[in-house]
Backbone as CSV, one residue per row, in Angstrom:
resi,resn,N_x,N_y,N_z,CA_x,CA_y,CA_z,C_x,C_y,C_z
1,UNK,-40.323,-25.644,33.259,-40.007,-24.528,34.138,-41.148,-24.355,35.130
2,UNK,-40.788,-23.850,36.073,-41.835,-23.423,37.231,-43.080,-22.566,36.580
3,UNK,-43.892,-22.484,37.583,-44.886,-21.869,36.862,-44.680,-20.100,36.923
4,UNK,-44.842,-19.616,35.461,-44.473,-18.351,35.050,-45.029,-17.323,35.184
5,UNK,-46.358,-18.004,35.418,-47.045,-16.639,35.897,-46.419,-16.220,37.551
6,UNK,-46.115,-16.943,38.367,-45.412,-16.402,39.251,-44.106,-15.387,39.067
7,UNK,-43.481,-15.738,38.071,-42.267,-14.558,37.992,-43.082,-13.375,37.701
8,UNK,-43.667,-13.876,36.656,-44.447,-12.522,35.787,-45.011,-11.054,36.898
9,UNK,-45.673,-12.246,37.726,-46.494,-11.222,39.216,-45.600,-10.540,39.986
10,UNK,-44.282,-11.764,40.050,-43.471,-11.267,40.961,-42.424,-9.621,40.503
11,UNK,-42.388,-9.833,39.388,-41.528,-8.520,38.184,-42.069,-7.473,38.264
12,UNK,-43.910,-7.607,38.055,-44.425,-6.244,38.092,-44.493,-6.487,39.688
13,UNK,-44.743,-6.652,40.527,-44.619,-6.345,42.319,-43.767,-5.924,42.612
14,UNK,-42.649,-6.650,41.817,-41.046,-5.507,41.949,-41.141,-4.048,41.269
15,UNK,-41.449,-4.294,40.481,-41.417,-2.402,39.635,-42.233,-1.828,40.348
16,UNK,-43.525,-2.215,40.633,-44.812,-1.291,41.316,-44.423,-0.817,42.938
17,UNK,-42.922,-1.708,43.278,-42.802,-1.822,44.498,-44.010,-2.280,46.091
18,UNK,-45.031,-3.099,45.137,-46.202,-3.695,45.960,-46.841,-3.005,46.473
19,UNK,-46.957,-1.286,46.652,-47.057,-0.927,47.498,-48.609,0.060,46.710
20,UNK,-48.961,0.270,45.198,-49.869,0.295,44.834,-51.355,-0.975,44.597
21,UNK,-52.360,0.197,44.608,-53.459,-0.896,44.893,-54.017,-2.123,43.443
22,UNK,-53.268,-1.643,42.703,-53.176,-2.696,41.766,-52.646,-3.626,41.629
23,UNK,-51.187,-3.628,42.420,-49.877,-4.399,42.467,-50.567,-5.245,43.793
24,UNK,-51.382,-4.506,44.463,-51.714,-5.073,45.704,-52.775,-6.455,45.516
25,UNK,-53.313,-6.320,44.342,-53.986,-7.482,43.694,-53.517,-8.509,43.404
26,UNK,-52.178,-7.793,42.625,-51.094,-8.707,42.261,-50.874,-8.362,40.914
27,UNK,-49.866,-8.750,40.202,-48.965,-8.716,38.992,-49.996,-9.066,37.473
28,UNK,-50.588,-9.436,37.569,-50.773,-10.409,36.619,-52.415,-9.523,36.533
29,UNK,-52.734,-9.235,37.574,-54.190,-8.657,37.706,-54.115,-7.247,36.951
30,UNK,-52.662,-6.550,37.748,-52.572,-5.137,37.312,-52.353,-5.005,35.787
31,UNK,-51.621,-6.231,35.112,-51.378,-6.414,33.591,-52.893,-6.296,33.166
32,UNK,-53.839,-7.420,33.456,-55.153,-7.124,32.519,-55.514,-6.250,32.741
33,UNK,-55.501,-5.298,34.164,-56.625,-4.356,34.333,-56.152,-3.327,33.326
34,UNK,-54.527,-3.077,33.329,-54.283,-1.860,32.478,-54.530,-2.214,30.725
35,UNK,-54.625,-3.447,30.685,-54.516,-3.809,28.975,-56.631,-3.705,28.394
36,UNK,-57.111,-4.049,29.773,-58.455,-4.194,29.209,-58.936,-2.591,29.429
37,UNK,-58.549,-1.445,30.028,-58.524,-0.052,30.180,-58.456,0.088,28.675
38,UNK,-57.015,0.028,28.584,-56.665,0.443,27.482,-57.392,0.246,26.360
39,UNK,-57.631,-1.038,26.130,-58.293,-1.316,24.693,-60.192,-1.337,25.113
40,UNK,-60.643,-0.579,26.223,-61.714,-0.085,26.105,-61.973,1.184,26.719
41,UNK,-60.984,2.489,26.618,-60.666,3.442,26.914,-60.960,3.737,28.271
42,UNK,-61.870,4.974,28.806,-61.548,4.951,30.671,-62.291,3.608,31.323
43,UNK,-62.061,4.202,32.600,-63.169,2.828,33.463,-64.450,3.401,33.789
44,UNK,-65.094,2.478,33.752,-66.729,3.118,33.886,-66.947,2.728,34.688
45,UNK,-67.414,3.805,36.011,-67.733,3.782,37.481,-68.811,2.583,37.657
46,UNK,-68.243,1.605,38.666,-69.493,0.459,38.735,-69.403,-0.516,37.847
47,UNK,-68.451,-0.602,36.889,-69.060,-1.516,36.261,-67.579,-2.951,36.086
48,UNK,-67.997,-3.643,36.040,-67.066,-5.285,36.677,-66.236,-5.190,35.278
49,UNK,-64.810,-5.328,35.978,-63.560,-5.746,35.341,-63.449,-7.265,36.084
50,UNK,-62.666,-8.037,34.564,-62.806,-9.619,34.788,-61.980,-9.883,35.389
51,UNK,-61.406,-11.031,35.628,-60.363,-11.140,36.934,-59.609,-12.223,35.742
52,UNK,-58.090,-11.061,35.790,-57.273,-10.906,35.037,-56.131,-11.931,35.602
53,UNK,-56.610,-12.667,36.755,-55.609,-13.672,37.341,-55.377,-15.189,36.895
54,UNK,-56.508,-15.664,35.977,-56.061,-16.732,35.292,-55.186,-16.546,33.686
55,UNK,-54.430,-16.189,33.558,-53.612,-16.156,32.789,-52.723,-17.586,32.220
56,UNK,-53.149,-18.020,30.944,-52.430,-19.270,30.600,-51.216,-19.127,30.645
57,UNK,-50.519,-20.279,30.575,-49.294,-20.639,30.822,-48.370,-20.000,29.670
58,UNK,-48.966,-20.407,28.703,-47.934,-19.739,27.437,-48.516,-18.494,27.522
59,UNK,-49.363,-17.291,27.575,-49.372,-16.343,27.450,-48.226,-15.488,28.547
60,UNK,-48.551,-16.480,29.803,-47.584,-15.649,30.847,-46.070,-15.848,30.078
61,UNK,-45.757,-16.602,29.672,-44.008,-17.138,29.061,-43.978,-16.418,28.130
62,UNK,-44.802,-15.651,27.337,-44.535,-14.918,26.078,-44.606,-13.459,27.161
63,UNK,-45.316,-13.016,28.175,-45.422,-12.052,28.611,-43.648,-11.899,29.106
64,UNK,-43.393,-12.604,30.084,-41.620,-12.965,30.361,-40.993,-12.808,29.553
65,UNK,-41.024,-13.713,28.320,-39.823,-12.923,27.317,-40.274,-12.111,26.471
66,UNK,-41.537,-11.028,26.784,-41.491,-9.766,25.941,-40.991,-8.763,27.259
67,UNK,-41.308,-8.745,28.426,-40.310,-8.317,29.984,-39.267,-8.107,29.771
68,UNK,-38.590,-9.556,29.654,-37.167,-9.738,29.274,-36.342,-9.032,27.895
69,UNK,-37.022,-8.952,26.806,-36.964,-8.148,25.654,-37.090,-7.066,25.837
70,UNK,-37.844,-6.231,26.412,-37.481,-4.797,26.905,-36.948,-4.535,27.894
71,UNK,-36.318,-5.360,28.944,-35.271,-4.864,29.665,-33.913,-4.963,29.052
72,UNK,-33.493,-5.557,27.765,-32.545,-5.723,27.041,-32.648,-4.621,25.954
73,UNK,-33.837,-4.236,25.630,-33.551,-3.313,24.578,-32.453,-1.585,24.513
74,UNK,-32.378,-2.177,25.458,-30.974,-0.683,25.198,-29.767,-1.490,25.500
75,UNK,-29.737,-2.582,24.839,-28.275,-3.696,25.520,-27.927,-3.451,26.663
76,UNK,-28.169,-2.839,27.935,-28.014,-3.101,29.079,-29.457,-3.279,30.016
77,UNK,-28.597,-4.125,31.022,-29.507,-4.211,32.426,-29.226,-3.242,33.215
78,UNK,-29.684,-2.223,33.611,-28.892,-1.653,34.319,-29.474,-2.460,36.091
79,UNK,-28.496,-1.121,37.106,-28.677,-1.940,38.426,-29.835,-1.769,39.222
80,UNK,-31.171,-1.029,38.524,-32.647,-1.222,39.067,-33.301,-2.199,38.225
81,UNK,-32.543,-2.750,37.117,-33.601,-3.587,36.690,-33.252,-4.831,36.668
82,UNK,-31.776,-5.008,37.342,-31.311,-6.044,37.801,-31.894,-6.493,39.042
83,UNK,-32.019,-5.028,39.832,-32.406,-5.793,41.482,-33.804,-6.164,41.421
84,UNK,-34.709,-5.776,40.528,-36.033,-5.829,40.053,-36.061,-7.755,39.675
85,UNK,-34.812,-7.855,38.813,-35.383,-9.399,38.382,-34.815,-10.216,39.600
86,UNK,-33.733,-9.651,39.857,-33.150,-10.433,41.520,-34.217,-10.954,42.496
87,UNK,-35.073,-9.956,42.816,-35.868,-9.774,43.860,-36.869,-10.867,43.114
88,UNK,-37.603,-10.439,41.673,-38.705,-11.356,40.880,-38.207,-12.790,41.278
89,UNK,-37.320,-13.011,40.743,-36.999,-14.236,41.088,-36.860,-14.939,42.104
90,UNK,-36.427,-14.242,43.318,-36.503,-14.665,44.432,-37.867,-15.143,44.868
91,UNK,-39.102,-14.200,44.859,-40.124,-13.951,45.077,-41.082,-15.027,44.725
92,UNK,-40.377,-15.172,43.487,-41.598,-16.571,42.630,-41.106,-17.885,42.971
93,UNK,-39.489,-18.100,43.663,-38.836,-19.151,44.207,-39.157,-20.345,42.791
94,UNK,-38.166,-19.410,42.029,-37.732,-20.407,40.361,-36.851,-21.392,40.923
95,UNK,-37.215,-22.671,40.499,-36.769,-24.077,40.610,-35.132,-23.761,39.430
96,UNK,-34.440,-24.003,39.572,-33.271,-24.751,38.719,-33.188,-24.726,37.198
97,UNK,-34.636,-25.152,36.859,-34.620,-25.247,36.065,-35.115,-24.013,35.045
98,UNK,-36.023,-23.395,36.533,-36.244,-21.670,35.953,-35.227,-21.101,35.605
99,UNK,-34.587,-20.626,36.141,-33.282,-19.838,36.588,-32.505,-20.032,35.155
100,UNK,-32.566,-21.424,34.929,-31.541,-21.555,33.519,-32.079,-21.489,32.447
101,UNK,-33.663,-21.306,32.419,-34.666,-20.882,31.370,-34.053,-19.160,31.616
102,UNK,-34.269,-18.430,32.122,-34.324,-17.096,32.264,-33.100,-16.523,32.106
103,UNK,-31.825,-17.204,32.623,-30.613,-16.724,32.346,-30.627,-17.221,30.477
104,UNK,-30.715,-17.896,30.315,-30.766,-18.539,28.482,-31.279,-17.704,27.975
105,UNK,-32.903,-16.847,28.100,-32.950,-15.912,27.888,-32.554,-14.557,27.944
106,UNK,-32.416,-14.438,28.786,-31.007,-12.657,29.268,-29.839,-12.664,28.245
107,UNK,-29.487,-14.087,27.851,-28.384,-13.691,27.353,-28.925,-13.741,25.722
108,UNK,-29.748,-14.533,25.340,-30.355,-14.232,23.680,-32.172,-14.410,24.196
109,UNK,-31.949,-12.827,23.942,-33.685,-12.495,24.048,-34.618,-12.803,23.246
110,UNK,-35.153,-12.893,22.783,-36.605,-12.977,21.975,-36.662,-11.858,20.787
111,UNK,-36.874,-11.944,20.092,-37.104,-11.076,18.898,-38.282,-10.554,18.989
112,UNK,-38.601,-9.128,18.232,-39.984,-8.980,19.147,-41.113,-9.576,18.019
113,UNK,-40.483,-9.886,16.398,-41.787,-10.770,15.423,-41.495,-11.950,16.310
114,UNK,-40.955,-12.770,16.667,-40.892,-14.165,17.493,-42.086,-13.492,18.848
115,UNK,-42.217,-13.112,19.197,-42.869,-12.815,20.186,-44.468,-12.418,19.689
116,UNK,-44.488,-11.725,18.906,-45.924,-11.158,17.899,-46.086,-12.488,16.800
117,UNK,-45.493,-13.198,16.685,-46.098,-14.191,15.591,-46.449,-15.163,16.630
118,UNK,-46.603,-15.407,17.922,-47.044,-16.562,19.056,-48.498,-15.998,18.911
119,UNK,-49.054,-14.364,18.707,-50.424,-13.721,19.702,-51.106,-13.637,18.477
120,UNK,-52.356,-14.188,18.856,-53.436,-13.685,17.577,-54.881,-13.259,18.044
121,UNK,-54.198,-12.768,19.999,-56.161,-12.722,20.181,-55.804,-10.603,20.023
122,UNK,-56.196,-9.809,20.190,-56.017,-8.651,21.003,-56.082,-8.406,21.708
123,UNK,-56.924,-8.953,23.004,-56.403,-8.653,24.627,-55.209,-9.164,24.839
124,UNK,-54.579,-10.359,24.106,-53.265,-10.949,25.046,-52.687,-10.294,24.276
125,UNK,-52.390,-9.804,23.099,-51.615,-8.878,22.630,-51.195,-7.865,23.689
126,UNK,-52.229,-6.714,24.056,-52.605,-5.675,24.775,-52.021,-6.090,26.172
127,UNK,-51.816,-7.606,26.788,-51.800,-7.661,28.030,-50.105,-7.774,28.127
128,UNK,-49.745,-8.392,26.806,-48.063,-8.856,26.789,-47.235,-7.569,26.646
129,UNK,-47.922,-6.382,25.982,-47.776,-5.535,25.625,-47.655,-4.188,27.447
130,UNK,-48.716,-4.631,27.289,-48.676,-4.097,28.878,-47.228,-4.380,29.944
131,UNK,-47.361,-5.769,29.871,-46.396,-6.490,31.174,-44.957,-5.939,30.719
132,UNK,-44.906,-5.800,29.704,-42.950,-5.407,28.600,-43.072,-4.341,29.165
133,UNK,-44.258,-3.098,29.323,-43.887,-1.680,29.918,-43.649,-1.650,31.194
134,UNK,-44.569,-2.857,32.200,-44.175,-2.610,33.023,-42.708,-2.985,33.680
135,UNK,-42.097,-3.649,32.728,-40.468,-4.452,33.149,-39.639,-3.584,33.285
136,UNK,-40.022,-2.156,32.323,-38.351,-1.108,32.782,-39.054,0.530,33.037
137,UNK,-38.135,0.670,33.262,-38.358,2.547,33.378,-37.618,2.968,32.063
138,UNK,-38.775,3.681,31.399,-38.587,3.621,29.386,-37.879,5.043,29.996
139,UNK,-36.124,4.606,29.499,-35.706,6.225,29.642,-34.522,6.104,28.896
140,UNK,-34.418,5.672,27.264,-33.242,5.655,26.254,-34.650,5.626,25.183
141,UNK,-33.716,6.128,23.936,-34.104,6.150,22.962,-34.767,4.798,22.149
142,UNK,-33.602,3.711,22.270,-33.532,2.141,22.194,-34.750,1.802,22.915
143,UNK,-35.257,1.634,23.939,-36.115,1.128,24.744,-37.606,1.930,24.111
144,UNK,-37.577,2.790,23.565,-38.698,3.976,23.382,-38.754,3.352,21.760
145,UNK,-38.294,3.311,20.877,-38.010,2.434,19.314,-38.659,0.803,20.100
146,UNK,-38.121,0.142,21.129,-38.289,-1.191,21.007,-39.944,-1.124,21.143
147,UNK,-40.707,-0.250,21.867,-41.878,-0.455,22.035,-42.971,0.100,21.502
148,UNK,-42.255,0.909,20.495,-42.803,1.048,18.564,-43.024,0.359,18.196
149,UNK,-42.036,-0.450,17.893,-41.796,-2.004,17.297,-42.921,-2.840,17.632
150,UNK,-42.836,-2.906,18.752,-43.530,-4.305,19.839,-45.200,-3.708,19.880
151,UNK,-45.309,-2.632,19.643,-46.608,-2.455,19.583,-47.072,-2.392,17.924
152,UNK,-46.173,-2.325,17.428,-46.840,-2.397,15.370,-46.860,-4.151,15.318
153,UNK,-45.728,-4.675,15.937,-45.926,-5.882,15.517,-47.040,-7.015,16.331
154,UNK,-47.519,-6.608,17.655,-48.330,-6.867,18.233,-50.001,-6.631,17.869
155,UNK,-50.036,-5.455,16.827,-50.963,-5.009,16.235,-51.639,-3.814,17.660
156,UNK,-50.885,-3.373,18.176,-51.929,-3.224,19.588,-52.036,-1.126,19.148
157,UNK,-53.709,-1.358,19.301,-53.846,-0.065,18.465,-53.137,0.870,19.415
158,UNK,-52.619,2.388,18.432,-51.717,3.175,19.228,-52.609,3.943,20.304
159,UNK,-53.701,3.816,20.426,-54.103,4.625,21.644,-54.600,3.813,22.382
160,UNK,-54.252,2.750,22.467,-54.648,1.722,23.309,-52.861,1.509,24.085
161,UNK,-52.477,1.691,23.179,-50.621,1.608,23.723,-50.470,3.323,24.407
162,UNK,-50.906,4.437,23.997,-50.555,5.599,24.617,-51.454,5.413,26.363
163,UNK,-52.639,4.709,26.245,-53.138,4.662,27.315,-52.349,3.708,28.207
164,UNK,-51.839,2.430,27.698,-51.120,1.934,28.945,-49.512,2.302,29.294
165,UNK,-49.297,3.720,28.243,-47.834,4.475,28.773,-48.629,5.127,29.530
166,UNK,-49.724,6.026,29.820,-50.218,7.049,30.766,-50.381,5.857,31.943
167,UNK,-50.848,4.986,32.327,-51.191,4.363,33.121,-50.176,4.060,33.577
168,UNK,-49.309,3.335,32.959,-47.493,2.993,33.394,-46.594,4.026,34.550
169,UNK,-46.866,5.352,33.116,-45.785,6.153,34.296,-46.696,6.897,35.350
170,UNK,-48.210,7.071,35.382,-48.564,7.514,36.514,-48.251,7.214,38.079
């Protein structure tokens, strides 16, 4: 498949609508910055955050189908988070062979232990964990349970997960 960290950037640029200064970094940047926040509580004026843009290949593909897993978790797509992957996809210009990786997934998602038995560091936990919030607007019950789940089975401590919901919906 094409390279994934491009969808990945392109998904959160769609939700953030590009138009924040994190998104303005790019996708993939705004994932670490909010996951390394999180799991080292505020930001401390002055002092260097790492550059969250080399992201391996399989971490970005597990980040995608934990995305993809919470935009399914209330069994629907609805039609903002459709035009969200419409647009992602467009954006990252998925080869053929993307497209039929990603539709394969939409239609049987990822489990979220299949997804937590791939991660064993805690930042990529924290970062995959991150990118799944940023894929939907958490507003069903289902979607709010899936990322219970995804954060017990991720191990990702709960105030490290309440900090990247405050960061999310700000």
């Amino acid at each position: 498949m094409a390279d994934t960290r491009r969808i990945v950037d392109a998904l959160v640029r769609a939700r953030r609508g590009g138009l924040t200064a994190g998104a303005a970094l790019g996708g993939l940047a705004l994932i670490g910055s909010i996951a390394y926040h999180a799991l080292r509580g505020t930001a401390v004026q002055g002092a260097t955050t790492p550059d969250f843009k080399d992201v391996p290949e399989d971490e970005a593909r597990l980040m995608l189908r934990a995305m993809v897993a919470a935009t399914l978790a209330d069994g629907v797509i609805d039609a903002a988070e459709r035009r969200r992957l419409d647009e992602a996809v467009a954006a990252a210009g998925l080869d053929p062979d993307g497209r039929a990786w990603l539709e394969r997934e939409l239609e049987s998602p990822a489990e979220i232990d299949e997804i937590a038995d791939s991660v064993n560091d805690p930042e990529a936990a924290t970062r995959i964990y991150a990118a799944a919030r940023l894929a939907i607007d958490l507003d069903t019950v289902q979607e709010r349970q899936f990322f219970k789940m995804l954060a017990e089975a991720l191990d990702v401590p709960e105030p490290a997960a309440e900090r990247v919901e405050r960061e999310v919906a700000a």
